[in-house]
ChimeraX commands (.cxc) that place a marker at each C-alpha (Angstrom):
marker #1 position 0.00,0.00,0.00 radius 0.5
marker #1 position 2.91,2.05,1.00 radius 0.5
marker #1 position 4.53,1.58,-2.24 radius 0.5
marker #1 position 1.69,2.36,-4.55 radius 0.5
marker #1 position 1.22,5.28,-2.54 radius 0.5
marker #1 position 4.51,6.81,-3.65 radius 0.5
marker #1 position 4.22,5.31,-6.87 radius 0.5
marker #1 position 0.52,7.82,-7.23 radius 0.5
marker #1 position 2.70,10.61,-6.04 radius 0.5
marker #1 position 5.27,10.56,-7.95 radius 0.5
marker #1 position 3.31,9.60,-11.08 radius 0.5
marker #1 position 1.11,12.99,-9.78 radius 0.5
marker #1 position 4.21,15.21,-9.70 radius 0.5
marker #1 position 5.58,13.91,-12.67 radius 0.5
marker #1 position 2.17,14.87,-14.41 radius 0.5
marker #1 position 2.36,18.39,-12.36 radius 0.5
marker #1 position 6.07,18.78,-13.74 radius 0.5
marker #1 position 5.38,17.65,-17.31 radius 0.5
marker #1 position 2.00,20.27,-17.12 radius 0.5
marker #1 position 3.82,22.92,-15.95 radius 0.5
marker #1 position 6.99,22.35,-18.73 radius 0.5
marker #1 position 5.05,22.29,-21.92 radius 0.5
marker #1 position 5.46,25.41,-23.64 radius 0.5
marker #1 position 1.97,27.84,-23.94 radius 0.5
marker #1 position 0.32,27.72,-27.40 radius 0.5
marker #1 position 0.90,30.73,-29.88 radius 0.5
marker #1 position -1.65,33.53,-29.87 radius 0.5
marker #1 position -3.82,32.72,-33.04 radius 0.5
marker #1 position -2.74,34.43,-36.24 radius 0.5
marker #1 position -5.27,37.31,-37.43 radius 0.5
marker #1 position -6.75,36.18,-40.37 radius 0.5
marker #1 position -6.06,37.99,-43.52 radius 0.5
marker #1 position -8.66,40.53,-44.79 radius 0.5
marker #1 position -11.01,39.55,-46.92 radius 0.5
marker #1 position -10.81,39.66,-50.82 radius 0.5
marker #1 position -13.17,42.00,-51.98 radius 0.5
marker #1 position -15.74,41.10,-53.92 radius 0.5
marker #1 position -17.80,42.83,-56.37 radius 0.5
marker #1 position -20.89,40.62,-56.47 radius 0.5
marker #1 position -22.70,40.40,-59.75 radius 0.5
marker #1 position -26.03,42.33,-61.43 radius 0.5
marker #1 position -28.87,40.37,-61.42 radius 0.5
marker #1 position -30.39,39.51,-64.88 radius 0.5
marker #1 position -33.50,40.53,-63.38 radius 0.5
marker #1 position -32.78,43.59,-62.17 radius 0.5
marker #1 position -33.80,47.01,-63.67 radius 0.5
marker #1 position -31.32,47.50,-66.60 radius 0.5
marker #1 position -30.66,51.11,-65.24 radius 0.5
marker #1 position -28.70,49.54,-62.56 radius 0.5
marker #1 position -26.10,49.10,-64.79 radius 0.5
marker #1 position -25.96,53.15,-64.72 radius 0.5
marker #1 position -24.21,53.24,-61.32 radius 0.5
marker #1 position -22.64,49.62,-61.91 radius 0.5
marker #1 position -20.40,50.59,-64.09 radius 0.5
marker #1 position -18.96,51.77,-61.29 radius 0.5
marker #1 position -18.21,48.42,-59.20 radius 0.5
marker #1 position -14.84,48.13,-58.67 radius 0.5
marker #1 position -12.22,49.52,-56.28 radius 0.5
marker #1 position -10.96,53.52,-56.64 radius 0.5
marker #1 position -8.22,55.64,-55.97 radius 0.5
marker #1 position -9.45,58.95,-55.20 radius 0.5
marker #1 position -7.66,62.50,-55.62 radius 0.5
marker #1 position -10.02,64.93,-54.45 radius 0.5
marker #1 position -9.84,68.72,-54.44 radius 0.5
marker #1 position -12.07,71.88,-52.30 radius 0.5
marker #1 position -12.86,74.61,-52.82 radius 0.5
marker #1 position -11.68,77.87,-50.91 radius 0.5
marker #1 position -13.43,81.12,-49.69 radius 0.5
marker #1 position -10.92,82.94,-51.94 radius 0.5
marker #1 position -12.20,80.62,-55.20 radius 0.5
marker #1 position -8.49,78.68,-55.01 radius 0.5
marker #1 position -8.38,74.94,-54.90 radius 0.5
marker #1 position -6.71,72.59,-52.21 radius 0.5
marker #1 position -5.94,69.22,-52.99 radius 0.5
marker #1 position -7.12,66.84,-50.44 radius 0.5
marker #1 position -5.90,63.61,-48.23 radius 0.5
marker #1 position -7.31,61.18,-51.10 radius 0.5
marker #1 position -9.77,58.41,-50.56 radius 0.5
marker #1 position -10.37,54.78,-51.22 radius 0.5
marker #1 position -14.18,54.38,-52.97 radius 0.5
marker #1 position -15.40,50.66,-53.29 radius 0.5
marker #1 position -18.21,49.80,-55.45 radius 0.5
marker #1 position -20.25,46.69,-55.52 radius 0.5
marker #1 position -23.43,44.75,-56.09 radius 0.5
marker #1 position -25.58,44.00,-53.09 radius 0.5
marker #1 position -29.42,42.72,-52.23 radius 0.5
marker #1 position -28.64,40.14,-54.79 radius 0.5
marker #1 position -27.74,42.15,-57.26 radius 0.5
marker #1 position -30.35,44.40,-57.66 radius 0.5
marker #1 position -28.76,47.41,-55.98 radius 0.5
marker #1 position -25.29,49.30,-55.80 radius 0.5
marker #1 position -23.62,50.14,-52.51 radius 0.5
marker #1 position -20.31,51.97,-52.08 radius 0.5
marker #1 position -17.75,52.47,-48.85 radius 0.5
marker #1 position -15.70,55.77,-49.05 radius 0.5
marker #1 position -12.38,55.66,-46.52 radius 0.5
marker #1 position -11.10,58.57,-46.45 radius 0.5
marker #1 position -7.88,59.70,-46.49 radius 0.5
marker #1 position -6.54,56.60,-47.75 radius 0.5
marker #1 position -5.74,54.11,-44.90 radius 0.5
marker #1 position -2.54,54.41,-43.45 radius 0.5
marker #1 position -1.72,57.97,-45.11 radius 0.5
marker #1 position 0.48,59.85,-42.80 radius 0.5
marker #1 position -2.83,62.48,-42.00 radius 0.5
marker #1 position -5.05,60.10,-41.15 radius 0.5
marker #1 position -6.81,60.89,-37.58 radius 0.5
marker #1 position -9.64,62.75,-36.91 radius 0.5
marker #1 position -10.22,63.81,-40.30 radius 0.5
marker #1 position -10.69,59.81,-40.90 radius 0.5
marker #1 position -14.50,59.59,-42.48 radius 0.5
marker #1 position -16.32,56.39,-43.26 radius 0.5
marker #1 position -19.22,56.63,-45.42 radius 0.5
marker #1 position -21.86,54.04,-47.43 radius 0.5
marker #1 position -24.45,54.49,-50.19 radius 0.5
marker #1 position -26.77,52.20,-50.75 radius 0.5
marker #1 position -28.32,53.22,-54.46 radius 0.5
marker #1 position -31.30,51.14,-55.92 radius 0.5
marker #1 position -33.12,51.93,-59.68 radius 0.5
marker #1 position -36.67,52.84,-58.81 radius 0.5
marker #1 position -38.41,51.67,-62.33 radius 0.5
marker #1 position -41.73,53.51,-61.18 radius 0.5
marker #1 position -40.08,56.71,-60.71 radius 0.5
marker #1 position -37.35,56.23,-63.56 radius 0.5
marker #1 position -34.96,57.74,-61.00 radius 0.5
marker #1 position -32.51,56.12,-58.33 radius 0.5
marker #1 position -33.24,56.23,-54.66 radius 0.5
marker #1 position -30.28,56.13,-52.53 radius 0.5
marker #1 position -29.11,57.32,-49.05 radius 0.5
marker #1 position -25.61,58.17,-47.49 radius 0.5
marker #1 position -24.62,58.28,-44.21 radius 0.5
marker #1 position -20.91,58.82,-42.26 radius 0.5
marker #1 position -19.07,58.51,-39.66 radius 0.5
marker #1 position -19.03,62.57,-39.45 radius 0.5
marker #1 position -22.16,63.21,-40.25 radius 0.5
marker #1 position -25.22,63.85,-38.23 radius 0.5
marker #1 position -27.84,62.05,-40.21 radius 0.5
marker #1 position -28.51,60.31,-43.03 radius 0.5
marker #1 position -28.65,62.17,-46.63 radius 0.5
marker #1 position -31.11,61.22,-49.22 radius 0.5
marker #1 position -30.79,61.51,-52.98 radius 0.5
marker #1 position -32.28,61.14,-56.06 radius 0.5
marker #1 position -30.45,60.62,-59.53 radius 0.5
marker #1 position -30.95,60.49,-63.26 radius 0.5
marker #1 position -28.69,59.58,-66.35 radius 0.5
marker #1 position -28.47,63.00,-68.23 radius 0.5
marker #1 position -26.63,62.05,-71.97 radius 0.5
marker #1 position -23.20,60.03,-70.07 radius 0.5
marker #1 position -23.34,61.78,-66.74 radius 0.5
marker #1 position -25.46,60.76,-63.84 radius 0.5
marker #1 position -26.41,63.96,-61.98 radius 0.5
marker #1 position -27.80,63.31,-58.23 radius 0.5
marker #1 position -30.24,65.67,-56.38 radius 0.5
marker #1 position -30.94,66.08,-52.81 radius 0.5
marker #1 position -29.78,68.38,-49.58 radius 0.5
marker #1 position -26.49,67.52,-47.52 radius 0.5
marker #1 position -23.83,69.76,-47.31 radius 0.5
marker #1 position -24.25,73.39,-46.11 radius 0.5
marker #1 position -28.23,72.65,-45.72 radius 0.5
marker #1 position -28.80,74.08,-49.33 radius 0.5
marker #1 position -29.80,72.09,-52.73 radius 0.5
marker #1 position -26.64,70.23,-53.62 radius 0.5
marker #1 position -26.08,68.78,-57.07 radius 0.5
marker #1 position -23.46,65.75,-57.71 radius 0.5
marker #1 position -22.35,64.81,-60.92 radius 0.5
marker #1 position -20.69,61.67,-62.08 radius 0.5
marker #1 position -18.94,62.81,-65.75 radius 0.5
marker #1 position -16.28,61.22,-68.46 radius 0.5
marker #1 position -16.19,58.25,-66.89 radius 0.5
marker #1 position -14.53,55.65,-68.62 radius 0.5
marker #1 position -13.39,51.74,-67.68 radius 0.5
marker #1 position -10.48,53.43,-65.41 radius 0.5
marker #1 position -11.49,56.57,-65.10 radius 0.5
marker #1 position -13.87,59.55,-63.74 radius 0.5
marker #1 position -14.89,63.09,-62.90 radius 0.5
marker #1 position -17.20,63.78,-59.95 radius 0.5
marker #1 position -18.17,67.20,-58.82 radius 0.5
marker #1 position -20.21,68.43,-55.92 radius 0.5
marker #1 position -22.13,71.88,-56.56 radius 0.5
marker #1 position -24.13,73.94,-53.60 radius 0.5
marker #1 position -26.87,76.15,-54.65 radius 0.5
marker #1 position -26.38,79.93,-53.86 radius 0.5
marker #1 position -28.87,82.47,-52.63 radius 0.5
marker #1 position -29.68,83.82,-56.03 radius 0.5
marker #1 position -30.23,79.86,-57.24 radius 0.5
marker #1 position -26.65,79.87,-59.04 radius 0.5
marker #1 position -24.91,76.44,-58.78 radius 0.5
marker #1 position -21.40,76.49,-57.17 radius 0.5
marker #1 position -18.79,73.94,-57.71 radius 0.5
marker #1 position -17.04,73.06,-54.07 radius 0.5
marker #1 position -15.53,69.57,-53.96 radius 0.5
marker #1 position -14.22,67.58,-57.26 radius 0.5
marker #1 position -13.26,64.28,-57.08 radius 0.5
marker #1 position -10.86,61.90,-59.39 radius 0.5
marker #1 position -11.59,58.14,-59.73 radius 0.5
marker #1 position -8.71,55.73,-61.05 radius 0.5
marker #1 position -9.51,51.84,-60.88 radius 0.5
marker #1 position -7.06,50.41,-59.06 radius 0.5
marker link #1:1,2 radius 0.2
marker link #1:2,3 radius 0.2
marker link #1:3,4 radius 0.2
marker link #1:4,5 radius 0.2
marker link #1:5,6 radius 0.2
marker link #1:6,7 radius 0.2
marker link #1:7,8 radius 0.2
marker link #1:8,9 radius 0.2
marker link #1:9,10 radius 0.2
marker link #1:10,11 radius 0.2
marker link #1:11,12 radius 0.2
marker link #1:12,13 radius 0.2
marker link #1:13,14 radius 0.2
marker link #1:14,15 radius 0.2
marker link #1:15,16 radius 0.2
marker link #1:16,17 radius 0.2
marker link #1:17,18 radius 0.2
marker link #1:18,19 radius 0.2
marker link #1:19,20 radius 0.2
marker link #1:20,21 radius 0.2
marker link #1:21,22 radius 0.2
marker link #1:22,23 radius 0.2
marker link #1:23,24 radius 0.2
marker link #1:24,25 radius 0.2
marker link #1:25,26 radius 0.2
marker link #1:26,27 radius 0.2
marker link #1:27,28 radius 0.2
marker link #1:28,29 radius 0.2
marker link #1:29,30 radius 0.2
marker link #1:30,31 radius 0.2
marker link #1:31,32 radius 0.2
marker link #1:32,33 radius 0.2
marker link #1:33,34 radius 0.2
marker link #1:34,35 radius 0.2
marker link #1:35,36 radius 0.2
marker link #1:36,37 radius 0.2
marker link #1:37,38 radius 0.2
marker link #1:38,39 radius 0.2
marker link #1:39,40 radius 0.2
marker link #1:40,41 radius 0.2
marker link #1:41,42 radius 0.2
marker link #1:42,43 radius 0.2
marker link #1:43,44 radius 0.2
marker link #1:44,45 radius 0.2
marker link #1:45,46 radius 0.2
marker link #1:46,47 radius 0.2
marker link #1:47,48 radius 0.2
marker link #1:48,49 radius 0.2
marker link #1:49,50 radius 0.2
marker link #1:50,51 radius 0.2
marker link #1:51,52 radius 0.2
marker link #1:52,53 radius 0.2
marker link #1:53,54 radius 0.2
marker link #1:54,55 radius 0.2
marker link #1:55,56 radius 0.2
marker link #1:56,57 radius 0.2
marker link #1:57,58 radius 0.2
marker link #1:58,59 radius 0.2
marker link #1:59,60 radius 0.2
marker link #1:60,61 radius 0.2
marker link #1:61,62 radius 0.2
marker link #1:62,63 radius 0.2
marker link #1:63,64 radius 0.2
marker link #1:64,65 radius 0.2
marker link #1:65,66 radius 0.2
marker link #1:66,67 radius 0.2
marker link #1:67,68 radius 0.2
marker link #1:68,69 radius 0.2
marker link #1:69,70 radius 0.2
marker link #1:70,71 radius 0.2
marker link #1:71,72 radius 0.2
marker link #1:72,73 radius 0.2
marker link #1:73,74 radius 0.2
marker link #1:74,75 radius 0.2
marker link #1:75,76 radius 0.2
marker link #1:76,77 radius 0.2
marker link #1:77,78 radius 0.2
marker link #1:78,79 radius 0.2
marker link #1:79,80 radius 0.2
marker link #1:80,81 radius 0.2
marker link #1:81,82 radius 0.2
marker link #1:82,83 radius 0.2
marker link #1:83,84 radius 0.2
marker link #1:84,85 radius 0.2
marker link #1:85,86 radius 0.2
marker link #1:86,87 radius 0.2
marker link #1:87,88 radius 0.2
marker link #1:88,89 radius 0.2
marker link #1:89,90 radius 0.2
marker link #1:90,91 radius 0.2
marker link #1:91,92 radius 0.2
marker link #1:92,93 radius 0.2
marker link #1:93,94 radius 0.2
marker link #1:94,95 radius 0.2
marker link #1:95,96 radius 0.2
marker link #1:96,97 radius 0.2
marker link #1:97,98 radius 0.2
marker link #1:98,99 radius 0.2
marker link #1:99,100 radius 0.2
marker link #1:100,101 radius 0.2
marker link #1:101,102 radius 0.2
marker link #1:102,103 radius 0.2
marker link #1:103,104 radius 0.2
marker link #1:104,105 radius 0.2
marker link #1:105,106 radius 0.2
marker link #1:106,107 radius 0.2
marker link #1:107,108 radius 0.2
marker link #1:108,109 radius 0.2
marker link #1:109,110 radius 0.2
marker link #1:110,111 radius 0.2
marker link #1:111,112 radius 0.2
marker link #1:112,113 radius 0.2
marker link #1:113,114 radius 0.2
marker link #1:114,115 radius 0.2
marker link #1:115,116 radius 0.2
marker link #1:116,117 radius 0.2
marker link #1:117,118 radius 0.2
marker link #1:118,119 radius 0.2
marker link #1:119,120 radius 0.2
marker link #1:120,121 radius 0.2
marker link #1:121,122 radius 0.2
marker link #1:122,123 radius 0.2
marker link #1:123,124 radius 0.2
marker link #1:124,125 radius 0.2
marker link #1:125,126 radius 0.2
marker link #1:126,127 radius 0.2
marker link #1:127,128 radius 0.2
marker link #1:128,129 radius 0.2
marker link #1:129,130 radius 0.2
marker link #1:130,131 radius 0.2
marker link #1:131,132 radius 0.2
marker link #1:132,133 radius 0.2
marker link #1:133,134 radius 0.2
marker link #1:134,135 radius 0.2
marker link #1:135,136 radius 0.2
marker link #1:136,137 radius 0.2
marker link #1:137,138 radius 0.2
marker link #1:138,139 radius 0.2
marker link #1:139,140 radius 0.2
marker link #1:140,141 radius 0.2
marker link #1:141,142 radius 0.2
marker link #1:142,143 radius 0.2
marker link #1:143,144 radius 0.2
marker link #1:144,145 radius 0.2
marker link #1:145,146 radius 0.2
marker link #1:146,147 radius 0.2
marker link #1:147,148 radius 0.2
marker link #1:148,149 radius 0.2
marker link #1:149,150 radius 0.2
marker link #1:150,151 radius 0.2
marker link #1:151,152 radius 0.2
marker link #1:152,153 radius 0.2
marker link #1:153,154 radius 0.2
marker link #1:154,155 radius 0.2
marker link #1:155,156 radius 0.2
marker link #1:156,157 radius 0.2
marker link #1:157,158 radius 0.2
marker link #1:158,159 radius 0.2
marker link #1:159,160 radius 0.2
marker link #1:160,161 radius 0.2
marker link #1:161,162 radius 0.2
marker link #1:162,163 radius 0.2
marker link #1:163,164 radius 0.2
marker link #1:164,165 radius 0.2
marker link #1:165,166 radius 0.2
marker link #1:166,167 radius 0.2
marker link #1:167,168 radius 0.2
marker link #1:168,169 radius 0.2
marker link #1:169,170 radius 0.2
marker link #1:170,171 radius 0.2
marker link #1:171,172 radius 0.2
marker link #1:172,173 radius 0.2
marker link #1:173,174 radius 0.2
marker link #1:174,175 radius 0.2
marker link #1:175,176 radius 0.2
marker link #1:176,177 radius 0.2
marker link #1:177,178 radius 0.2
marker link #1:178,179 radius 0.2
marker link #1:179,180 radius 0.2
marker link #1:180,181 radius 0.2
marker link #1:181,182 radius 0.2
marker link #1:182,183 radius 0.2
marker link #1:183,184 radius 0.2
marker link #1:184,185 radius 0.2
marker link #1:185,186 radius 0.2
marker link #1:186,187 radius 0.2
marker link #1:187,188 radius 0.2
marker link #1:188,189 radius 0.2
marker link #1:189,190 radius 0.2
marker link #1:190,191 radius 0.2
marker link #1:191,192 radius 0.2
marker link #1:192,193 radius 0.2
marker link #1:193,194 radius 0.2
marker link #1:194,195 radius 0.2
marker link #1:195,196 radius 0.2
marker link #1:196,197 radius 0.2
view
């Protein structure tokens, strides 16, 4: 009895020893970020939401404002991602802006969605933004005038504010962000410059 005792001991300790010797497991490894994907249009979906899906893809943004003495100021940059969502009946795009990791990012950091869907009743897109920096969330309306798509609605400054998507191309585009005055005039303030990554 005696020596079994010892023999439960030491086979104990030798457990406790052996426990206490193994080395600790590694931290898990963060998993890589997702690969973006664009989704796909629906063949069902209003052909008009091609319009804005020509857009789907991934964008470097150079962007530009406008200052009280008329000059222009380049900005931090963005990213803008594009892509087909609700099963590809609608368009959504993320704006990350300035570009992650830029030396200026900080408080000026703004993340924004649209979410943009064809209205066939209306013959004119729906969609609504909201930010990180803003206080609510922005409605629009747009329509395809000739190659540009011109969007309608009230955000910045609490006036009418015109956007216009222009010359876009496979790799390429123009955007421009006008503020109605006091006497109804339309004033450019913010210009944007999409290349596909």
């Amino acid at each position: 009895m005696y020596r079994l005792s010892c023999t439960v001991v030491g086979f104990v300790s030798l457990l406790v020893v052996v426990g206490c010797t193994q080395p600790q497991a590694s931290p898990p490894t963060p998993a890589a970020p997702a690969a973006f994907n664009p989704g796909t249009l629906n063949p069902n979906a209003p052909p008009e939401t091609a319009q804005f899906g020509q857009l789907v893809g991934q964008w470097t943004i150079r962007d530009e404002n406008r200052q009280p003495d008329g000059s222009w100021v380049e900005g931090a940059g963005a990213e803008w991602n594009w892509y087909y969502v609700l099963d590809g009946y609608a368009v959504q795009d993320d704006w990350i802006a300035p570009i992650p990791n830029a030396p200026d990012g900080g408080p000026s950091m703004q993340y924004g969605t649209n979410l943009r869907i064809y209205n066939p009743q209306a013959q004119q897109w729906e969609m609504a933004w909201t930010s990180s920096t803003g206080p609510s969330i922005a409605t629009f309306t747009a329509t395809q005038e000739g190659d540009s798509l011109v969007m309608l609605g009230i955000f910045a400054a609490g006036r009418p504010n015109r956007i216009t998507f222009f010359d876009i191309t496979e790799n390429t585009f123009e955007w421009k962000l006008e503020i109605q005055q006091q006497d109804e005039s339309w004033q450019e303030m913010y210009r944007i410059h999409g290349t596909r990554k």
